[in-house]
N, C-alpha and C positions, 0 to 999 in steps of 0.2 A: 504493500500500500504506500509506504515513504514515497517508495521508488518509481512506483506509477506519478505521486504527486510532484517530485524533482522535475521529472519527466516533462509534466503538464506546463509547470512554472517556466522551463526554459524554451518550449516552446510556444508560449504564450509572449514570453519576451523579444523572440526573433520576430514577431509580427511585428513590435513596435519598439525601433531600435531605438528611436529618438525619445520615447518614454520613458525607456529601459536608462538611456544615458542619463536624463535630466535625472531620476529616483536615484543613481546611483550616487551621482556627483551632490546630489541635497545630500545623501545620508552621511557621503564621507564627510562634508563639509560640516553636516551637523555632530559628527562623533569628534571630528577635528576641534572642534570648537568649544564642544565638553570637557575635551581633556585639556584643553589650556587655559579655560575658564577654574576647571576644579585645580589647575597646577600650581596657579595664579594665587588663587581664594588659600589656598594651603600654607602657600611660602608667607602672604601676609600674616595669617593667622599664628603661624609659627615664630614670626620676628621675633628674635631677642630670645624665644625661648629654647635655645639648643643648648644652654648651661640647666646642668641637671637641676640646678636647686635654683630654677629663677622664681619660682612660686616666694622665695623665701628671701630674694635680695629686692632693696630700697634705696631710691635717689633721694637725696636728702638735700636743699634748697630756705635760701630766706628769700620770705616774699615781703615785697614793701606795698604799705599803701598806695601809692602811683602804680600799680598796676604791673613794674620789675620783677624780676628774679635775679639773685645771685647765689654764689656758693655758700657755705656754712664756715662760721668763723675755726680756726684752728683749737681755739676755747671748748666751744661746744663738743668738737669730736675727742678730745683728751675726755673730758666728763662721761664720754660716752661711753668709754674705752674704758673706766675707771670707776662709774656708778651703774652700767645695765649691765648683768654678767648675760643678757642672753644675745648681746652681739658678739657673732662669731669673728668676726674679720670684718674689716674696714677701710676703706681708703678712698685716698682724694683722686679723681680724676679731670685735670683743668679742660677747658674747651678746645676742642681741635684748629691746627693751625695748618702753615705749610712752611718748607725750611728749600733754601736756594741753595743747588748746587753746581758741582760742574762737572758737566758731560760732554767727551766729545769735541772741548773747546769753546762749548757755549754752557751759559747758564741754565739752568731747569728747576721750573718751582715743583716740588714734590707734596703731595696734601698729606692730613690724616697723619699729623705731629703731635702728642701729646705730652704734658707732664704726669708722670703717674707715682703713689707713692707702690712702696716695695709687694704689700698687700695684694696689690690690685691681682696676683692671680691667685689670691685665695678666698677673694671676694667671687672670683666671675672663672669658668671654664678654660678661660684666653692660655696656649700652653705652649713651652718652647721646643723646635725641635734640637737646636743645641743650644746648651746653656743649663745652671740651674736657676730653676726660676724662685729658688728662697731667698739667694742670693744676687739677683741681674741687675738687681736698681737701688743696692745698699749705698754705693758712694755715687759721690756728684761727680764723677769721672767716668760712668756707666753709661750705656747707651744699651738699649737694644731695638733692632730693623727686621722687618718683613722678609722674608726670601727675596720675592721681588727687588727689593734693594740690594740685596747681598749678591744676586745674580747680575742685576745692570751695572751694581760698579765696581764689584769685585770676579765678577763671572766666575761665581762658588758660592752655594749654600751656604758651606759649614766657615764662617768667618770670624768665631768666637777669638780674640787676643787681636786683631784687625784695630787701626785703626781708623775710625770714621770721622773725616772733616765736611762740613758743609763748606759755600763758598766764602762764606763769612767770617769761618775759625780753623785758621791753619792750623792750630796747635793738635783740634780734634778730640773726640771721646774715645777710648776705648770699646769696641763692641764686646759685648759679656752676653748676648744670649741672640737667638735666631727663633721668630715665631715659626711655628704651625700656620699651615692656610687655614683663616679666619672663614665660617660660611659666608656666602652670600647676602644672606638675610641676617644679619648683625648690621646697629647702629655703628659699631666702630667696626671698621677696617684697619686698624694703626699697620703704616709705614714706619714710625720711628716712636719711640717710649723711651722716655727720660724721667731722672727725677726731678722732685718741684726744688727750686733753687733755694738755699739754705738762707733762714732769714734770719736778720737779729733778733733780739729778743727786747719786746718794747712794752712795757707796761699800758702804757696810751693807746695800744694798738691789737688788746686780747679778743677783742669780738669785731676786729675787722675780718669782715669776706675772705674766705680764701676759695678754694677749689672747689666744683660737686663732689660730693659726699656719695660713697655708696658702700652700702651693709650688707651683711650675712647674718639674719637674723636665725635664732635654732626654732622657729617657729613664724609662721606666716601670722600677721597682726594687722587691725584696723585701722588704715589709716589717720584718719584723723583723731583718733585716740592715741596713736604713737607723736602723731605732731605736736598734739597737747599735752604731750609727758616732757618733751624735747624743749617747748617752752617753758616748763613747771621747772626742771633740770636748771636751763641758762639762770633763770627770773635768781629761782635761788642760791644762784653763785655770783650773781653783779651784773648781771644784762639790763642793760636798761634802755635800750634803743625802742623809741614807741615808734607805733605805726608798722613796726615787724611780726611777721607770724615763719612759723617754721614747715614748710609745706614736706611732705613722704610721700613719693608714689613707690609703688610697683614696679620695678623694672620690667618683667615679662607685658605688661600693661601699657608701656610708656608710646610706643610704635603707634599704636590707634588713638589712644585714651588721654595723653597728655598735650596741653598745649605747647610744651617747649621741648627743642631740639637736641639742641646743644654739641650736635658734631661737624667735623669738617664738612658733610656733604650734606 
């Protein structure tokens, strides 16, 4: 019976080639269009979240009444470090830049420069393929670059002990670690990872801005319950900047949900 109806169907179809074509060409067009629709809907949905515990990591942000964001003073995150025992790891990551080099005899601006503190990969999945990453960003003599970098201008991966000059600093950093290819669908792409540059130490200056903030909590938390512990925290150590509030989102969240950026791209 199949076989009689295969039968029927294809000779049904040589009657009517041009039928036959247009039904074919809709149906590829419309499966075509399924799978890149759902491939599409996936990768958004998926942003940010390819680090196991993003459920449980938070950007941490001071919002001012004008409507701004900036980072979180260096104050607040020692307090943080020091009175919430359920943040696991911690660290600043400043806003993405780009850094000029030279290639070839001419200059080239490269994106996706960051300042990062040492933490930052045991806040987030981000992982080196050489180097150790407990180690890669202890001194302000460290650098660590993308493959892609290590391949365009050293034409070699593994570049750890290398040194790295932009156009700008002959003297150069040391490179101490070589990322892993970062997904696709991640906020940061980093080319180059540095540390935040070592500040004095200034009484006047304990709840200035410094870098975004981001955690590893041992539990996923309400936001705006965490925000108003993180104010309850500063108030009671000497914050007294009015017109401030302390915003926390979700990082797995941040891609659809948040209104700020905050990367090179």
């Amino acid at each position: 019976m199949f076989k009689n109806l295969i039968s029927t169907t294809l000779r049904s179809l040589k009657k009517s080639p041009s039928f036959t074509i247009v039904n074919v060409l809709g149906l590829s067009v419309g499966i075509a269009a399924f799978v890149l629709i759902t491939v599409f809907v996936r990768d958004e949905y998926t942003y940010d979240k390819f680090h196991k515990n993003h459920e449980r990591i938070y950007r941490g942000m001071t919002k001012y009444e004008q409507g701004f964001v900036m980072g979180v003073a260096d104050k607040l995150i020692d307090l943080m470090k020091q009175d919430l025992p359920e943040v696991e790891a911690l660290a600043r990551l400043n806003f993405g830049s780009t850094v000029v080099m030279n290639y070839n005899g001419e200059k080239v601006f490269e994106p996706e420069v960051y300042n990062a503190d040492p933490q930052v990969f045991e806040v987030f999945d981000f992982s080196l393929k050489y180097g150790d990453e407990a180690e890669a960003l202890r001194t302000q003599n460290a650098v660590v670059i993308s493959s892609y970098m290590a391949m365009k201008y050293f034409g070699k991966e593994d570049v750890v002990g290398e040194i790295f000059k932009t156009a700008n600093d002959d003297k150069g950093k040391i490179i101490t670690g070589v990322l892993n290819e970062i997904p696709g669908n991640s906020r940061f792409k980093f080319n180059v990872l540095m540390p935040h540059p070592e500040k004095v130490a200034n009484p006047n200056d304990l709840w200035e801005a410094s870098g975004l903030m981001y955690f590893l909590l041992t539990n996923p938390v309400n936001e705006d319950e965490f925000s108003a512990r993180l104010m309850d925290l500063a108030e009671k150590n000497g914050y007294e900047q009015k017109g401030t509030t302390f915003m926390v989102e979700n990082y797995g969240e941040l891609y659809l949900n948040s209104t700020w950026s905050f990367t090179a791209s």
